[in-house]
KOLGUDO-875250 format. One record per residue (C-alpha): residue number from 1; x, y, z. Coordinates in nm, 2 decimals, padded with zeros to 4 digits. Layout:
% KOLGUDO-875250
<r NUM; <X; Y; Z>>
...
% end
This chain:
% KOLGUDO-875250
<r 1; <-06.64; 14.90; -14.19>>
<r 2; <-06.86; 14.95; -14.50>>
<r 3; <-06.56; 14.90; -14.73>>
<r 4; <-06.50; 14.56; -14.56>>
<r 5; <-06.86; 14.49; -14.59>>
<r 6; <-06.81; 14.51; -15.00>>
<r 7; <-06.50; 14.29; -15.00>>
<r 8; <-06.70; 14.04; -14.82>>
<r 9; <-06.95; 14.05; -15.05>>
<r 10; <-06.69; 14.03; -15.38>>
<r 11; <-06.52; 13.75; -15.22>>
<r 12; <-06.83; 13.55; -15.16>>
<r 13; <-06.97; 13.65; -15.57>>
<r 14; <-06.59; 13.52; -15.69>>
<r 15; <-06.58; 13.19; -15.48>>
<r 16; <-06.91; 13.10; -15.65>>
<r 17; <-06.84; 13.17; -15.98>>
<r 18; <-06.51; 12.99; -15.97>>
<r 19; <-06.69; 12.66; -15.77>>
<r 20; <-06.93; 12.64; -16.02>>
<r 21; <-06.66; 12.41; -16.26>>
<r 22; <-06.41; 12.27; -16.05>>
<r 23; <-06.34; 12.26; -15.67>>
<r 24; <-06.02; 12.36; -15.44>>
<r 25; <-05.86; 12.13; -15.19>>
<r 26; <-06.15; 12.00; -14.92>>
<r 27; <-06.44; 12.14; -15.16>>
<r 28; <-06.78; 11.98; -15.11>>
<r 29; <-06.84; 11.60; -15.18>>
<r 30; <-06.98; 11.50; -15.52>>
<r 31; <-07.35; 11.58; -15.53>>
<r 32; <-07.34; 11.94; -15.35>>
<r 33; <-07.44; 12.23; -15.52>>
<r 34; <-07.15; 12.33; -15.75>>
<r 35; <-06.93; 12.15; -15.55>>
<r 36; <-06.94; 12.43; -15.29>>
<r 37; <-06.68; 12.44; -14.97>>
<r 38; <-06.83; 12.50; -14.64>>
<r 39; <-06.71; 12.86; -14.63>>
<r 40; <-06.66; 13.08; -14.94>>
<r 41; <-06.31; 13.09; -15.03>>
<r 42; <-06.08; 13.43; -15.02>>
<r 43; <-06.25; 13.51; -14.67>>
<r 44; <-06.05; 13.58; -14.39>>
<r 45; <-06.27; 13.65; -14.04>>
<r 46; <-06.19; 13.94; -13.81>>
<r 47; <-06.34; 13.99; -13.47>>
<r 48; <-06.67; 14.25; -13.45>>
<r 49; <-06.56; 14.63; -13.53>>
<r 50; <-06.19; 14.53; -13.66>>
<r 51; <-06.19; 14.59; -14.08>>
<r 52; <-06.09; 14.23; -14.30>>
<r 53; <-05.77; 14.25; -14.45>>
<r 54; <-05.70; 14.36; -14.77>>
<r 55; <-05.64; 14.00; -15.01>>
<r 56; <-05.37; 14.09; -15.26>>
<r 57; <-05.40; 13.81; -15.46>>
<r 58; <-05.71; 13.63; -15.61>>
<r 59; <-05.77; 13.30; -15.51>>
<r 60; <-05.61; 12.99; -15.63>>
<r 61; <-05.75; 12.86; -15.96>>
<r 62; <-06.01; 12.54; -15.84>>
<r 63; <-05.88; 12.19; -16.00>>
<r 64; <-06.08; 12.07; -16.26>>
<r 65; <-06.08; 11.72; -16.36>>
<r 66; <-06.02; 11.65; -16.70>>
<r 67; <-06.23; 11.49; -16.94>>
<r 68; <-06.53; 11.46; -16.70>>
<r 69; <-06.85; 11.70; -16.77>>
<r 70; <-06.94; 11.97; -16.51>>
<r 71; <-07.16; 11.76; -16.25>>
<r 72; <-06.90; 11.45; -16.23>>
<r 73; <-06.60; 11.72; -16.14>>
<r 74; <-06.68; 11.70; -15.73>>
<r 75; <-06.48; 11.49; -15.51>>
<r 76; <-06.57; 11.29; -15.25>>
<r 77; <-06.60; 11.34; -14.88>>
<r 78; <-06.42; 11.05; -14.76>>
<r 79; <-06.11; 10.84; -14.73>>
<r 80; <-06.11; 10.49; -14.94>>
<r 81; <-05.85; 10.27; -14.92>>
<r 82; <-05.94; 10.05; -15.21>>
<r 83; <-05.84; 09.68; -15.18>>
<r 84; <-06.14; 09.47; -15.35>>
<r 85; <-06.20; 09.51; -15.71>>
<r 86; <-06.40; 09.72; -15.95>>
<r 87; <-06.67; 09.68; -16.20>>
<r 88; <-06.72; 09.98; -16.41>>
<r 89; <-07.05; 09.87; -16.57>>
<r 90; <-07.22; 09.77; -16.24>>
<r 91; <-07.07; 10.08; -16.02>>
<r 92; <-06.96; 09.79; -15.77>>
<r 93; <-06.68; 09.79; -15.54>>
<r 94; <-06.63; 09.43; -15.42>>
<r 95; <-06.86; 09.26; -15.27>>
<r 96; <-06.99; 09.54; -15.02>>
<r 97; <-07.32; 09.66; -15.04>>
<r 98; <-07.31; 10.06; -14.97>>
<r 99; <-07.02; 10.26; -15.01>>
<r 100; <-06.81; 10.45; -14.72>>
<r 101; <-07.04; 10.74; -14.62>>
<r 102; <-06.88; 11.03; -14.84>>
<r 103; <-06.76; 10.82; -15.15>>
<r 104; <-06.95; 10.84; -15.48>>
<r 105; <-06.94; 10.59; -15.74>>
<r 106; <-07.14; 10.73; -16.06>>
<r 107; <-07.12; 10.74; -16.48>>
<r 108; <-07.12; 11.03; -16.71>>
<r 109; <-07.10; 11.07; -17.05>>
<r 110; <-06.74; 11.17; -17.16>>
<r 111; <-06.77; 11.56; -17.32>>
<r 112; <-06.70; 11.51; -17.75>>
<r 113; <-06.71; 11.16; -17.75>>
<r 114; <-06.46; 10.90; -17.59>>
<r 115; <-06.54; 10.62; -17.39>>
<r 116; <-06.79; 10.64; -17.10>>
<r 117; <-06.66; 10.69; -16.77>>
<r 118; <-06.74; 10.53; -16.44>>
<r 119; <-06.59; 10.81; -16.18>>
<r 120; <-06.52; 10.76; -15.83>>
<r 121; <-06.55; 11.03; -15.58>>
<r 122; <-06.32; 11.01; -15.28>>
<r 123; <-06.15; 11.27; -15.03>>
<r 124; <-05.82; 11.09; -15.07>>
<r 125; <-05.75; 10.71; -15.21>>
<r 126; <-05.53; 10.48; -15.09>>
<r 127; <-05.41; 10.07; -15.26>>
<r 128; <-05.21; 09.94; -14.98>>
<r 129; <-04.88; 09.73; -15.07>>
<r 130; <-04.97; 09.40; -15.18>>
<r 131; <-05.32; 09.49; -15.28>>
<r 132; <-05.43; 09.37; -15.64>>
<r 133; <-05.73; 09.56; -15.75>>
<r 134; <-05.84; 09.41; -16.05>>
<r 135; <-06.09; 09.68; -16.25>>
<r 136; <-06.31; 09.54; -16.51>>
<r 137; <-06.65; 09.68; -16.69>>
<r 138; <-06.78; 09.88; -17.02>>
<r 139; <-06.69; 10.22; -16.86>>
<r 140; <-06.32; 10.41; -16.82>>
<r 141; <-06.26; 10.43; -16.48>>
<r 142; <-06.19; 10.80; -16.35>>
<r 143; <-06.08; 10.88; -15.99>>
<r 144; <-06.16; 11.21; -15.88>>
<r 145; <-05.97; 11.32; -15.51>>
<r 146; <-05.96; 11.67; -15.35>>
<r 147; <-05.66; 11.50; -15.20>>
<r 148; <-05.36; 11.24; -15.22>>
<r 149; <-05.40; 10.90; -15.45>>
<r 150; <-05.12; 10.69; -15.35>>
<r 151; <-05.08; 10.36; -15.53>>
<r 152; <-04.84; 10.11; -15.32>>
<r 153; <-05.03; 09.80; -15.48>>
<r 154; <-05.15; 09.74; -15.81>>
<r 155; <-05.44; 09.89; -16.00>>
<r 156; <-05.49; 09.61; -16.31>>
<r 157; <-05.68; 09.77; -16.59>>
<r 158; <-05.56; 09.52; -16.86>>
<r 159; <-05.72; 09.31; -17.06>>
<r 160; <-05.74; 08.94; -17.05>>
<r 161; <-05.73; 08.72; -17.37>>
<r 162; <-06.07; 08.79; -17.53>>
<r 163; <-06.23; 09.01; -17.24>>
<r 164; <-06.11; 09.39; -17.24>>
<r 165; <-06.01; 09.62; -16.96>>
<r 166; <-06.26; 09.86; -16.89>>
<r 167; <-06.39; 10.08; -17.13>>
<r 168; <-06.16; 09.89; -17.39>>
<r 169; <-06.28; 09.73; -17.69>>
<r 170; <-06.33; 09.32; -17.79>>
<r 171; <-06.17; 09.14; -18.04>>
<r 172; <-06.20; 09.30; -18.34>>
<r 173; <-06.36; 09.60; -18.27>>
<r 174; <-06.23; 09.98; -18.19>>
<r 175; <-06.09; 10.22; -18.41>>
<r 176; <-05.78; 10.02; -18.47>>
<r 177; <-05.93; 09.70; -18.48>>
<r 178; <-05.67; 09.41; -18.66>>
<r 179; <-05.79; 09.31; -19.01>>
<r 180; <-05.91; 08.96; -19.01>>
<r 181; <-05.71; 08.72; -19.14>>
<r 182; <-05.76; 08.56; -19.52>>
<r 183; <-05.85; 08.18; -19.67>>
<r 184; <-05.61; 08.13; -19.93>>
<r 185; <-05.69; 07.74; -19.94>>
<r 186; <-05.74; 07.43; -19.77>>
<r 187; <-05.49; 07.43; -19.48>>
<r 188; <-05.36; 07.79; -19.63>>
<r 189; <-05.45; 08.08; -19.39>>
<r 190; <-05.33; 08.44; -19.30>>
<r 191; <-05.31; 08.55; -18.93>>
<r 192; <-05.50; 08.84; -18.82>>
<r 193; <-05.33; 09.16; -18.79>>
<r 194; <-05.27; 09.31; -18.44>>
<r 195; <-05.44; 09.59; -18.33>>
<r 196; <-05.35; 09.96; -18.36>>
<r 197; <-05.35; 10.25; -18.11>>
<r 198; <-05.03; 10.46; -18.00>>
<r 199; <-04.84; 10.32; -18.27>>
<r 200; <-04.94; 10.05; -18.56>>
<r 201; <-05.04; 09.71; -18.51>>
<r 202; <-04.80; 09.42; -18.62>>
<r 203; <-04.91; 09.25; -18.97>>
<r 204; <-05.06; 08.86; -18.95>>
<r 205; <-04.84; 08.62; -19.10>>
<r 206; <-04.91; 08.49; -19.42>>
<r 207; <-05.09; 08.22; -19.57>>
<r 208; <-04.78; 08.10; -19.79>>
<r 209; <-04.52; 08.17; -19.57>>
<r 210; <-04.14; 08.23; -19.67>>
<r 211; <-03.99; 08.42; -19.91>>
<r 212; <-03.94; 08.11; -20.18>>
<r 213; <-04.31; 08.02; -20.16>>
<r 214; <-04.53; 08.12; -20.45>>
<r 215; <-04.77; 08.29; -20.45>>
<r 216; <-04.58; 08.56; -20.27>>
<r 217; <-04.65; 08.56; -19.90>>
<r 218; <-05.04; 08.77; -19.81>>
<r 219; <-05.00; 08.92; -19.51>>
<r 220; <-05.27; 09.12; -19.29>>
<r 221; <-05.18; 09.47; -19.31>>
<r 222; <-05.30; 09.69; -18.99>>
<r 223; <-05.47; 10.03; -18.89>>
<r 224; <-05.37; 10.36; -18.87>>
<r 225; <-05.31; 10.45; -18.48>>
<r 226; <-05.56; 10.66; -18.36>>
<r 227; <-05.63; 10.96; -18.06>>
<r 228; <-05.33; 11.17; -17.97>>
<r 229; <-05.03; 11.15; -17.73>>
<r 230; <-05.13; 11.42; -17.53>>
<r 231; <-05.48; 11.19; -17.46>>
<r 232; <-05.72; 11.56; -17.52>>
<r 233; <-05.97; 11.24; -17.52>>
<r 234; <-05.99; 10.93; -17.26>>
<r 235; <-05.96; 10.60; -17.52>>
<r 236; <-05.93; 10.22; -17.45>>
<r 237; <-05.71; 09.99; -17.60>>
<r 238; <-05.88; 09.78; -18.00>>
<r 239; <-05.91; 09.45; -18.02>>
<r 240; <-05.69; 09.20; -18.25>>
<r 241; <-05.82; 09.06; -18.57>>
<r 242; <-05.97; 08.72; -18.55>>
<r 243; <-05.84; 08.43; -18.78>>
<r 244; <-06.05; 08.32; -19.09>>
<r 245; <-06.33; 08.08; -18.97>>
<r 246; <-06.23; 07.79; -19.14>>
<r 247; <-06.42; 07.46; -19.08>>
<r 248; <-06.22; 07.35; -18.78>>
<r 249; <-06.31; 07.68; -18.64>>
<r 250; <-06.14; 07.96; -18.47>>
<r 251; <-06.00; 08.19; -18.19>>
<r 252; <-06.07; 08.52; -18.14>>
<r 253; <-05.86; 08.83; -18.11>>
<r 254; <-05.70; 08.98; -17.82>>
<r 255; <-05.95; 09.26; -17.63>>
<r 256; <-05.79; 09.59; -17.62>>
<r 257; <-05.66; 09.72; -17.25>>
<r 258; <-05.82; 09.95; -17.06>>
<r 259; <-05.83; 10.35; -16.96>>
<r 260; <-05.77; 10.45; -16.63>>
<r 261; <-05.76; 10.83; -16.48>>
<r 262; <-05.63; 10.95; -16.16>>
<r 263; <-05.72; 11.32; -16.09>>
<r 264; <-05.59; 11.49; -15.74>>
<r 265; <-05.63; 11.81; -15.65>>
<r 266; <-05.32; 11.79; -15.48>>
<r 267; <-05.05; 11.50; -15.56>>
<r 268; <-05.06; 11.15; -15.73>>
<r 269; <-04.81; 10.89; -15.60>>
<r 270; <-04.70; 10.56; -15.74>>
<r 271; <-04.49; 10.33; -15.59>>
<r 272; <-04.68; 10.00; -15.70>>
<r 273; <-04.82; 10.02; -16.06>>
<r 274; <-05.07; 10.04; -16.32>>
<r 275; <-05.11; 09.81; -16.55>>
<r 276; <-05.37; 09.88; -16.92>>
<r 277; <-05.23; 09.58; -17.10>>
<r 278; <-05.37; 09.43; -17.46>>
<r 279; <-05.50; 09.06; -17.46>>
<r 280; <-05.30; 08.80; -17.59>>
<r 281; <-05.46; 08.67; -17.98>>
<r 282; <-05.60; 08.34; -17.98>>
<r 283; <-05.40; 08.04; -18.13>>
<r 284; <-05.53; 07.83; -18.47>>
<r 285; <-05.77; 07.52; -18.44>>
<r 286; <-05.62; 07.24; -18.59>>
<r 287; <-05.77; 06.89; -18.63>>
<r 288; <-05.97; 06.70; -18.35>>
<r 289; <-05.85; 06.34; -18.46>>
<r 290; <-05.56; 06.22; -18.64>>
<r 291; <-05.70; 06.27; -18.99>>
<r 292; <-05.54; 06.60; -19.12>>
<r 293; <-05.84; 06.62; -19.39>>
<r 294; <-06.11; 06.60; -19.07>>
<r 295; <-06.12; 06.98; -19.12>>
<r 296; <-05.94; 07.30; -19.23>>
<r 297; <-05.68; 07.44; -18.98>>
<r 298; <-05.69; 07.85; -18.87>>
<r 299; <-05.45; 08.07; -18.85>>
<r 300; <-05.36; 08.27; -18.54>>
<r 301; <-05.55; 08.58; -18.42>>
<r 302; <-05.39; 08.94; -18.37>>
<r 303; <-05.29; 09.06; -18.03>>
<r 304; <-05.49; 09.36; -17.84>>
<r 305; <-05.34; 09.70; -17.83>>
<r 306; <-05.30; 09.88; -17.48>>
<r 307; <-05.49; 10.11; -17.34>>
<r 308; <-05.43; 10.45; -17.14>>
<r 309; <-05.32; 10.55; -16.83>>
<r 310; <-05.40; 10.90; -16.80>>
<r 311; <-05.25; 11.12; -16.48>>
<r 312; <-05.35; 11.48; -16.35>>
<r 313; <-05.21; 11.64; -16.02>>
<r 314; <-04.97; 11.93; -15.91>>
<r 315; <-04.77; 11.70; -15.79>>
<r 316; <-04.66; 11.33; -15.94>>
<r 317; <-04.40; 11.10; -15.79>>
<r 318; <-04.31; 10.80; -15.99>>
<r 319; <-04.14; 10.51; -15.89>>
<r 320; <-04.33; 10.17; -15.94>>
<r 321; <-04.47; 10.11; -16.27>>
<r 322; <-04.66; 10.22; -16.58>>
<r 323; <-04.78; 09.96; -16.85>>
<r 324; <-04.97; 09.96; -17.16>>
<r 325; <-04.80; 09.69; -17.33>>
<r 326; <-04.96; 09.52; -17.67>>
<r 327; <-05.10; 09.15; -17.61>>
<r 328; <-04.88; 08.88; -17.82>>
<r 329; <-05.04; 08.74; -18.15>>
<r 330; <-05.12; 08.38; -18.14>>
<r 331; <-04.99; 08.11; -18.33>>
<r 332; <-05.15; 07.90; -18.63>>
<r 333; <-05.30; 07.54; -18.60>>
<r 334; <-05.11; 07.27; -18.70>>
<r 335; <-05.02; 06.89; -18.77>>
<r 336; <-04.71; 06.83; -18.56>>
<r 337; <-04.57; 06.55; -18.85>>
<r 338; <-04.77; 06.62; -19.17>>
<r 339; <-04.88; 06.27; -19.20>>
<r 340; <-05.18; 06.29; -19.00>>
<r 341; <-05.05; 06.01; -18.78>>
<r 342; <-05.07; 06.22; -18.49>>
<r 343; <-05.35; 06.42; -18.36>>
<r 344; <-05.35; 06.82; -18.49>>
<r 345; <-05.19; 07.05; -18.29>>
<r 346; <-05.38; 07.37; -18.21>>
<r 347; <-05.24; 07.67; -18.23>>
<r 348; <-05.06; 07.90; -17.85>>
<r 349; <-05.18; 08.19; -17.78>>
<r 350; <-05.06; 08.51; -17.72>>
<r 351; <-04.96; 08.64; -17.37>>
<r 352; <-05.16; 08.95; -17.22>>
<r 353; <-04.96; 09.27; -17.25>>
<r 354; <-04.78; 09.24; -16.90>>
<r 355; <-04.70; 09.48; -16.59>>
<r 356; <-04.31; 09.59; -16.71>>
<r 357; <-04.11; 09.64; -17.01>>
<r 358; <-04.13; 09.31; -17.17>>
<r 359; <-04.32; 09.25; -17.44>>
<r 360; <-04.57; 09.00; -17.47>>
<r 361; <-04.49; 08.68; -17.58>>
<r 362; <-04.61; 08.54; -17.92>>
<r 363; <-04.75; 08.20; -17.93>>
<r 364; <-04.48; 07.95; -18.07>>
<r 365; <-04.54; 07.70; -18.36>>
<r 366; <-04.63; 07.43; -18.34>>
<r 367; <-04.55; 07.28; -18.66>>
<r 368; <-04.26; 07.08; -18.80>>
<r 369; <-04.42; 06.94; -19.15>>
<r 370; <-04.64; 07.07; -19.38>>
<r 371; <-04.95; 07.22; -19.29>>
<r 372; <-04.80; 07.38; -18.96>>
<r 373; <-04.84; 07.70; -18.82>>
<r 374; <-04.62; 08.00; -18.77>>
<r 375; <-04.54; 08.18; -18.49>>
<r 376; <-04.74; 08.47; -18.34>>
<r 377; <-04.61; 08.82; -18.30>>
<r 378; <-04.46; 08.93; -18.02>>
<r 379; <-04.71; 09.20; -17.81>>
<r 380; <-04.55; 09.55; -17.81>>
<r 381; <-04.40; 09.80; -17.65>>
<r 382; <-04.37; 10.04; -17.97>>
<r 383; <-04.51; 09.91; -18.31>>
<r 384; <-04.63; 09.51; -18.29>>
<r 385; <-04.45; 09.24; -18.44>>
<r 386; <-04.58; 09.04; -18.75>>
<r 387; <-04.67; 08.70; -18.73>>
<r 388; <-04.47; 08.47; -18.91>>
<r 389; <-04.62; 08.26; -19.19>>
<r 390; <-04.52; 07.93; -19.23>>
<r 391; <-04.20; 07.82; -19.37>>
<r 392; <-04.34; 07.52; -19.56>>
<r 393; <-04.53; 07.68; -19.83>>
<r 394; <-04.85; 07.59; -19.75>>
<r 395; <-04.97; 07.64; -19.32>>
<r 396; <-05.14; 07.88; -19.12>>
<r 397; <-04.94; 08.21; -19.02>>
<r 398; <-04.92; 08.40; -18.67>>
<r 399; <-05.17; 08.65; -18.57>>
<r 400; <-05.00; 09.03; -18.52>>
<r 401; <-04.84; 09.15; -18.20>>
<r 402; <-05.06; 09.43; -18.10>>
<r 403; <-04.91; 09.80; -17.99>>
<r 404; <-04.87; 09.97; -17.72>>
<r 405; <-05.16; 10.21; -17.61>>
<r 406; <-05.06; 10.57; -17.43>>
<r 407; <-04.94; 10.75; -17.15>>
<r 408; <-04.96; 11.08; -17.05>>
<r 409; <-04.91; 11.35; -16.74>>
<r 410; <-05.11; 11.67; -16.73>>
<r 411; <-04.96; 11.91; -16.47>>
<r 412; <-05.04; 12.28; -16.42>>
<r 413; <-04.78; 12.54; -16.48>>
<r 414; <-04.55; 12.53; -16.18>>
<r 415; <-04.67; 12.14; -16.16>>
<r 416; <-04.35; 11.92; -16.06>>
<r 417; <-04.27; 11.53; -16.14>>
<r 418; <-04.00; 11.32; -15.98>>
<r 419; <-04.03; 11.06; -16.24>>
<r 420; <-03.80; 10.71; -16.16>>
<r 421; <-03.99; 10.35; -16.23>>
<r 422; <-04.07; 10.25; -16.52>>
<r 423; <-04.29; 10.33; -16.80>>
<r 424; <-04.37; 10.11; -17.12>>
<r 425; <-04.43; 10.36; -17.31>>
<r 426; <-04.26; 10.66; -17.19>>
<r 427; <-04.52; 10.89; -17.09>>
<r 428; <-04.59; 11.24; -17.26>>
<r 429; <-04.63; 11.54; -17.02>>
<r 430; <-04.95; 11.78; -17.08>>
<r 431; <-05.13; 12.11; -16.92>>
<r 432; <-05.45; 12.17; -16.76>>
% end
């Protein structure tokens, strides 16, 4: 009897110290003390005067959530089935007032750096087919479950145009921000490069355009892609670079797509999709009246890059969709028959990186005569495509196609994925 005594007790110490980090499968809702279960874990009960049974083996390991600090690691309490959508910066879900008794929706800092996140704690989660939940806000959202997350809907992180996904970046900014595009001279601009994150950025289109036009052509040259495949650190998507204000004004870049986490104790399935998409660039200004000297037409702005969609269970089954697609670069302002005897023609832009494996589409040009603008860049699903600069010697070029963000699926060892669907990019598998 004594000797079960002193297991009891060296259970109880070990499912303490392991709680203290992480949690196991129905541990205590976000907000206990160490995320504590209701009994100590590795204890079996025996009736009055019978000795416990000897445990053999330790306990399993308690799931702990990746990139989230110590006291956001807890999960929830309750069931959500999530069907309105979600603003990171104001912690809202919809339009309800309180949460479901046993869901927490709170923000922590993101351990080294990163984005900050806006983390949900639920029991289990659940979008139900034909449920679009649109997520928007400053913060990376983070899903934290003790038990399933099954997406039969859609969960829409992506940017849109000039706004970014959540915890992405606006135009222009991020660490692989497009370069703005260059004023060469009047009615001579080049298109802002498209922005950079899983792979490089496509190049604006130049301010001379084709090969025969002197001076040589001056594209926008892009960033370096930035983080790492394995995503050690949550990232949003960068935005494009904007055009060269000019005196008819500009557009800005695409806003860079969004990060998403789902983290389940148990298993992650997705038969609907996620969706981190770039913004589409913004098309050239071009003249307000039919004089073609009114002002000086912009070029096109770059397209966002993607974001990341970040995945971390036992168990993963794949077969809907997986996205984070560059936004297209937008097309140069122009003056649709160079004689000014028709108003100015401004400039398409991009298309938002899109929930598949087609790439965003560029905006087109406009142009036939001097002074047109070339096409945007198409949005990407590896590297971004250039802009185009314009073929007559002397128009506005394309803004950049911007890349595709990342992907990745952190499993333990002995962790399993049936992977079918599709994923644009492909995604890269990691450990926890």
């Amino acid at each position: 009897m004594v000797r079960a005594l002193m297991r009891r007790v060296v259970a109880i110490v070990l499912g303490l110290a392991t709680s203290a980090c992480g949690f196991s499968v129905g541990a205590g809702a976000a907000g206990d003390d160490a995320g504590a279960s209701d009994a100590p874990r590795g204890i079996i009960d025996a009736p009055p005067g019978i000795d416990a049974p000897e445990i053999d083996a330790p306990p399993p390991d308690p799931f702990v959530p990746l990139h989230v600090p110590p006291g956001g690691r807890a999960p929830g309490m309750a069931d959500l089935i999530l069907d309105a959508d979600v603003d990171t910066s104001m912690l809202a879900i919809g339009t309800a007032s309180p949460l479901p008794a046993g869901v927490v929706f709170d923000s922590w800092m993101q351990p080294g750096g990163g984005v900050e996140l806006a983390v949900l704690h639920v029991r289990s989660l659940t979008i139900p087919p034909n449920a679009n939940v649109r997520v928007s806000g400053s913060r990376a959202l983070v899903i934290v479950a003790s038990h399933d997350i099954v997406i039969e809907g859609i969960l829409d992180g992506g940017a849109r145009l000039d706004t970014p996904g959540p915890g992405g970046a606006g135009p222009g900014a991020g660490p692989g921000r497009g370069n703005p595009g260059g004023t060469a001279g009047s009615f001579r601009n080049s298109g802002g490069s498209g922005a950079s994150y899983g792979a490089e950025g496509g190049s604006g289109g130049s301010a001379s355009g084709g090969t025969l036009c002197q001076p040589p052509a001056g594209t926008v040259a892009p960033r370096e892609p930035y983080g790492d495949a394995a995503v050690t650190m949550l990232l949003g998507g960068s935005g494009g670079g904007t055009a060269a204000q000019t005196t008819c004004g500009n557009r800005p870049g695409g806003a860079g797509g969004g990060a998403i986490q789902l983290s389940s104790a148990t298993r992650i399935v997705i038969s609907g999709g996620i969706n981190v998409g770039g913004g589409g660039g913004g098309g050239g200004r071009s003249v307000p009246g039919t004089n073609p000297n009114a002002c000086n037409m912009a070029a096109g702005s770059g397209g966002g890059s993607g974001g990341t969609i970040f995945l971390q269970a036992p168990n993963v089954v794949l077969s809907g969709v997986l996205a984070a697609n560059g936004g297209g670069g937008g097309s140069g302002g122009g003056d649709p028959d160079g004689g000014g005897n028709a108003a100015g023609a401004h400039g398409q832009a991009g298309t938002d990186g899109q929930l598949g494996a087609v790439p965003a589409a560029a905006g087109a040009d406009v142009g036939v005569w001097s002074s047109a603008g070339g096409a945007g860049g198409a949005g990407a699903m590896a590297m971004g495509s250039p802009g185009l600069g314009n073929t007559d010697c002397d128009g506005n070029g394309g803004g950049g196609g911007g890349s595709v963000g990342r992907i990745a699926i952190a499993l333990p060892q002995g962790g399993t994925i049936a992977a079918g669907g599709i994923r644009s990019p492909e995604y890269v598998e990691t450990t926890y």
